[in-house]
C-alpha positions in Angstrom: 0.0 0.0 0.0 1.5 3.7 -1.1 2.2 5.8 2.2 0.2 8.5 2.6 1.4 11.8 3.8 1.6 13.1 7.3 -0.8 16.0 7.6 0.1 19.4 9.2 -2.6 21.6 10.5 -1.3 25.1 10.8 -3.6 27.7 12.3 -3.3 31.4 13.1 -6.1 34.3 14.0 -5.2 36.4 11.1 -6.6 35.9 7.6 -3.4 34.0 6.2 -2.9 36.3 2.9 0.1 38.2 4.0 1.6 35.9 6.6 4.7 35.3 4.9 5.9 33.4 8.0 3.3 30.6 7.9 3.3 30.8 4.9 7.5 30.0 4.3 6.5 27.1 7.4 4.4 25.8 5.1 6.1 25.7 1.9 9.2 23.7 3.8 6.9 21.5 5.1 5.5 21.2 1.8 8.4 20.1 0.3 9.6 18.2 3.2 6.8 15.4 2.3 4.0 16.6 4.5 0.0 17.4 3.5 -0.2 20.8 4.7 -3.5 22.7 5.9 -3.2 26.5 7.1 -6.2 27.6 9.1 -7.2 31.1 9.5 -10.4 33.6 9.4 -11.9 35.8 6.2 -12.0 38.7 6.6 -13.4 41.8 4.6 -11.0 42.5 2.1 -9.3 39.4 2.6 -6.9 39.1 -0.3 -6.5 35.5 -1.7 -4.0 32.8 -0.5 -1.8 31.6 -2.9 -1.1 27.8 -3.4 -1.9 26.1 0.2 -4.5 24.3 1.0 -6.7 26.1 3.9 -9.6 26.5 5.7 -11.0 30.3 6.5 -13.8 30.9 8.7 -15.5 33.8 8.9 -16.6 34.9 12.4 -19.6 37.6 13.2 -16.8 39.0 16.1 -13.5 40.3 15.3 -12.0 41.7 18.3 -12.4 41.1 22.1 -13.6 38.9 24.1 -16.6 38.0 22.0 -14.2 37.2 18.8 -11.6 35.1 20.9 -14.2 32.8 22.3 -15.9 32.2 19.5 -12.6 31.7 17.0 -11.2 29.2 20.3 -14.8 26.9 20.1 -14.6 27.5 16.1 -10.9 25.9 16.0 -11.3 23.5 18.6 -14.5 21.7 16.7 -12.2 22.5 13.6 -9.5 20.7 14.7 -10.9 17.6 16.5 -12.9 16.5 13.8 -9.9 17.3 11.4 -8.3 14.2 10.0 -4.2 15.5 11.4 -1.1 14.1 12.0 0.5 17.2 13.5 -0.9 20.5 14.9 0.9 23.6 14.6 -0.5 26.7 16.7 1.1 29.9 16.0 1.0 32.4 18.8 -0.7 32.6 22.5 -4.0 33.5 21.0 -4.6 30.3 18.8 -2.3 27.8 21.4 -5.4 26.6 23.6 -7.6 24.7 21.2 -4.7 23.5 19.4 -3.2 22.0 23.0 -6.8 20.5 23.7 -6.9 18.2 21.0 -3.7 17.2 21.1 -4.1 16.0 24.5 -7.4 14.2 23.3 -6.5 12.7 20.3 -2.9 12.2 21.0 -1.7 14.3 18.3 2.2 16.3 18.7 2.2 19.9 19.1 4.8 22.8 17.6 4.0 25.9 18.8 5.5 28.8 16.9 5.7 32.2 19.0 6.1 34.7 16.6 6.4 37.6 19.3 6.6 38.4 23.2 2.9 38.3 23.5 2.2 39.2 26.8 3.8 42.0 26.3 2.2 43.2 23.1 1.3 47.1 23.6 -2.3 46.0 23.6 -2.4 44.5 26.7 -0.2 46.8 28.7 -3.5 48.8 29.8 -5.5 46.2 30.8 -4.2 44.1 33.3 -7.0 41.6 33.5 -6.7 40.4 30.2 -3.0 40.3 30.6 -3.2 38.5 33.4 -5.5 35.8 31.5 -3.4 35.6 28.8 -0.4 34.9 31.2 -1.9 32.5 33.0 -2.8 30.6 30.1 0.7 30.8 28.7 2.3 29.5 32.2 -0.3 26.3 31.9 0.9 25.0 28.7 4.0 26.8 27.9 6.0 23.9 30.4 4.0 21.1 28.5 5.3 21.7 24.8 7.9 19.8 23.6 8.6 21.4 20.2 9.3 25.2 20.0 9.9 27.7 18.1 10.3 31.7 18.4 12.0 34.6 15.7 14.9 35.5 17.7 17.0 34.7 20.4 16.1 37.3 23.0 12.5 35.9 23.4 14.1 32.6 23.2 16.2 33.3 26.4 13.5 34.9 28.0 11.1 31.6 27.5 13.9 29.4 28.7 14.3 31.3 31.4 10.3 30.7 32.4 9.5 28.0 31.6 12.5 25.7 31.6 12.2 24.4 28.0 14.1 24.6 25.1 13.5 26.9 22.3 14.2 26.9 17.9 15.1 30.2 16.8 13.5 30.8 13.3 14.1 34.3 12.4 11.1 35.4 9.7 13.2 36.2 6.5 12.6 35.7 3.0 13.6 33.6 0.5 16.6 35.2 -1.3 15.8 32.9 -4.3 12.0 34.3 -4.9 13.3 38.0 -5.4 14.2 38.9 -8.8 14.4 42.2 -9.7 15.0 44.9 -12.8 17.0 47.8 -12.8 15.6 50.5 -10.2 15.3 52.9 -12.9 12.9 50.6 -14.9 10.9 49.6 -12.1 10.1 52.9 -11.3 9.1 53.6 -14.8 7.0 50.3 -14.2 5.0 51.7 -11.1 4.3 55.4 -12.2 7.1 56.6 -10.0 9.3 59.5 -9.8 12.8 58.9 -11.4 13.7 62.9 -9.7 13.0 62.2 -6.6 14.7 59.9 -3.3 12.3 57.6 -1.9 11.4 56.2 1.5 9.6 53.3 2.5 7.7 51.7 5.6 6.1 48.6 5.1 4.0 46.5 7.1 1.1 44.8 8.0 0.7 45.8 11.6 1.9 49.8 11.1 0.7 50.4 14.4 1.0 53.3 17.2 4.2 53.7 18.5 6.0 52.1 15.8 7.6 55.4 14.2 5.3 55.9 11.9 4.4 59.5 13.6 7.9 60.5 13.3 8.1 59.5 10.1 5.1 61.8 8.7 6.7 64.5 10.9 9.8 64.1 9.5 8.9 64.9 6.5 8.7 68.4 7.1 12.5 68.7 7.6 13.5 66.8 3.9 13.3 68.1 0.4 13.1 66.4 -2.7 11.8 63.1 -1.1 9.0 60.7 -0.9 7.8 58.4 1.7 5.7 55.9 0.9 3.7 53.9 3.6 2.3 50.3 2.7 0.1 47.7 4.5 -1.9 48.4 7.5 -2.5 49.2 11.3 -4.5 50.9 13.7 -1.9 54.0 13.0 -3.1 54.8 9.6 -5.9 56.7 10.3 -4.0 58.8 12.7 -1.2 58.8 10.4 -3.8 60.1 7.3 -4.9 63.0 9.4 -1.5 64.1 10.2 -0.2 64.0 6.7 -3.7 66.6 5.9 -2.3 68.6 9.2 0.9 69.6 8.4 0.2 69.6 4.4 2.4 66.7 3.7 -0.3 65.7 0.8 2.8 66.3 -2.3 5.6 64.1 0.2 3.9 61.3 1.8 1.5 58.2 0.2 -0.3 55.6 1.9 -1.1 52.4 0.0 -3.3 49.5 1.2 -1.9 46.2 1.8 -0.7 44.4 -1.6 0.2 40.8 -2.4 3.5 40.1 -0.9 5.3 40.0 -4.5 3.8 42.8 -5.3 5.0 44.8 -2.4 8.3 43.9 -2.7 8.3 46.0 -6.6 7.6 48.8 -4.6 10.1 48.0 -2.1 12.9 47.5 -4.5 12.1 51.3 -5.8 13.3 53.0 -3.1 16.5 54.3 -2.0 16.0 53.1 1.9 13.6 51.8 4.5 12.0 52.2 7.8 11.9 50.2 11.0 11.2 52.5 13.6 9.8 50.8 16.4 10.1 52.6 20.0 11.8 50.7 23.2 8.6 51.7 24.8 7.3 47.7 25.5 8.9 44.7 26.4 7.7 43.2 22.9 9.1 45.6 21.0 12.5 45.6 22.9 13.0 42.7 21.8 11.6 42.3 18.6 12.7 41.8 15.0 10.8 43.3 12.6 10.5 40.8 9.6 10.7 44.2 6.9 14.1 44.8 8.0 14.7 41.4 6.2 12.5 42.7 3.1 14.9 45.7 2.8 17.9 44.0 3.0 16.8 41.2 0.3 15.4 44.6 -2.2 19.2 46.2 -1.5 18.3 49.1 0.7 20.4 50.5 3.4 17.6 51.0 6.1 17.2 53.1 9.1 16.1 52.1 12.4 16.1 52.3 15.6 18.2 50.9 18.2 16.9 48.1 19.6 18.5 45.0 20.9 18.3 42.1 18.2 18.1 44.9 15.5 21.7 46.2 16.8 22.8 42.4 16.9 22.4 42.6 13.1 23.6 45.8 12.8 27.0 45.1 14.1 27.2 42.0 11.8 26.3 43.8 8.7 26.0 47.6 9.0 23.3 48.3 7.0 22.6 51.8 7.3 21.6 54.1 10.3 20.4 53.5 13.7 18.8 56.1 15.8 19.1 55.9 19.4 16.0 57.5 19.9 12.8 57.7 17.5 12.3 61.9 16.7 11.1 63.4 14.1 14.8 65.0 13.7 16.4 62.1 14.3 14.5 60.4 11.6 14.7 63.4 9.3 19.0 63.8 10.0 19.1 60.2 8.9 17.3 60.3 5.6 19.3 63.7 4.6 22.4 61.3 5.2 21.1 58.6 3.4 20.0 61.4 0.2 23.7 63.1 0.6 26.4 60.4 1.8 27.2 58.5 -1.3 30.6 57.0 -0.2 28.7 55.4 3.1 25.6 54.4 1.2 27.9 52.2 -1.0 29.4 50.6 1.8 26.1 49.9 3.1 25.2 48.4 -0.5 28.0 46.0 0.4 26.9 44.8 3.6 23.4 44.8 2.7 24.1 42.0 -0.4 26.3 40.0 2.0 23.6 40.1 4.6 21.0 39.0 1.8 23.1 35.9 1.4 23.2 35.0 4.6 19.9 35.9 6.3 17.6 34.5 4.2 14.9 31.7 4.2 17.0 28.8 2.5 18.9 29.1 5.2 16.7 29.5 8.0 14.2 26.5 7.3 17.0 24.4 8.2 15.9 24.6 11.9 12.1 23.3 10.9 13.9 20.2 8.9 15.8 18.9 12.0 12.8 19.7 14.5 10.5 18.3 12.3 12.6 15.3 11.0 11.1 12.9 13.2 7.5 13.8 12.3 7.8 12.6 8.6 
């Protein structure tokens, strides 16, 4: 009789579109020999997801209290009566109902944090749902066997707790996946300025206190530049109104979230990007942020600020600017350097291509081959 494939059932509260990380997971598992199924929700505006087999569901709630229960109980009935080999849960808010039925139907678990999340910003101000969250992160965190986190500051910190060892898989893209033309003919390609430098922020969670302020405001302080702002985030709207407040309509442009391939034309445009997160929250203290990745595979020196696995990088491959502290002048003084230094900017070039060689997805997904291995 032929062997039939092991099946992997990865799920995750967001829509699934433009999770590149799940995503890359499941492509290696893919091509490892497992049946892969991604799990997620529809949303409105949900753009399509390429190639994987998945299952969306679309829930009447989508925040709160009232959305969590009913995505856990959605899951949970999801995933017992799921034919599965493996479960995958990415992040706190999806780990219950995935730990329930592997305890029932004697399935292994991999659980994938992709941040800090009891520290996210969103919980800081309410310490009752912090609290919950927490407590059901200390209940099953010391149960799990197979871990994985993006970097190796929330990997010590997890060790630390909960006395179990951790996989770092850093979220960065395949190198092999990014072709690209000359800059001057993709600009011609995508209506853009040839006269004109051009900065980009990207990402799908653009949210408050993640530079994005300082960046608009920045903009007051630099000539013959553009700044371009793709994805999404609760910061947009906020970031829409100041752009009308300080008449910043001709220097700043917001686009909606794109297909992943298609943001990375854009990306590949510009002359340098932005991760600008502020050391305001445990979970961005330590965080990574996946676009610094993008940048580096699209050849741009980036500017950022100076956090602690961001410097880590940066003192492996400098790769442009870091900002001790996220200001609108600070952010401005760095992108007049970036328009004006030509001798550093090549050296950045440098570092950035060697970087792209190194920190990229073919060599990443190692990890999920040897932790997985025995799963086949």
């Amino acid at each position: 009789m032929k062997d039939l494939k092991k099946i992997v059932v990865l799920s995750v509260t967001n829509d699934l579109a433009t999770d590149q990380r799940v995503q890359k997971v499941a492509q290696t598992l893919l091509n490892m020999g497992f049946e892969v199924i991604l799990v997620g929700r529809l949303l409105k505006g949900s753009l399509p997801v390429p190639q994987f087999k998945h299952h969306r569901m679309k829930l009447f709630f989508t925040k709160g209290v009232a959305f969590y229960t009913a995505y856990h109980l959605r899951l949970f009935l999801f995933l017992l009566f799921k034919k599965a080999d493996v479960l995958v849960a990415n992040d706190l808010d999806t780990l219950l109902p995935n730990y329930l039925v592997s305890k029932i139907k004697g399935l292994p678990l991999v659980y994938d944090s992709h941040e800090y999340y009891t520290e996210v910003p969103e919980l800081q101000g309410n310490p009752i749902k912090k609290k919950i969250w927490l407590g059901l992160e200390q209940f099953i965190f010391p149960k799990l066997k197979k871990v994985f986190t993006v970097n190796a500051s929330i990997a010590q910190i997890y060790e630390q707790k909960y006395k179990v060892k951790l996989n770092v898989l850093r979220n960065v893209p395949r190198k092999s996946h990014l072709q690209f033309d000359s800059k001057a003919a993709m600009r011609k390609q995508l209506n853009l300025p040839l006269d004109k430098k051009i900065i980009i922020m990207q990402g799908a969670g653009i949210n408050v206190s993640r530079g994005g302020e300082e960046a608009v405001e920045a903009m007051q302080f630099v000539e013959n530049t553009l700044l371009y702002i793709i994805g999404a985030g609760d910061a947009f709207a906020i970031l829409k109104q100041m752009v009308i407040d300080l008449k910043l309509q001709e220097k700043v442009i917001f686009m909606a979230k794109l297909p992943y391939s298609d943001l990375l034309n854009y990306t590949a445009c510009a002359d340098a990007g932005l991760t600008l997160d502020k050391d305001n929250n445990l979970n961005y203290r330590y965080s990574l942020p996946n676009k610094l990745f993008d940048y580096f595979m699209c050849g741009l020196p980036v500017i950022a600020s100076k956090l602690v696995e961001i410097e880590k990088i940066h003192q492996q491959f400098p790769f442009g600017i870091l900002v001790p502290e996220v200001t609108a002048k600070s952010v401005a003084a760095a992108i007049k350097r970036i328009n004006v230094d030509e001798a550093d900017y090549k050296n950045w070039l440098v570092n950035i291509k060697v970087a792209s060689e190194v920190l990229c997805w073919e060599n990443e997904e190692k990890v999920i081959e040897e932790v997985y291995g025995d799963l086949v």
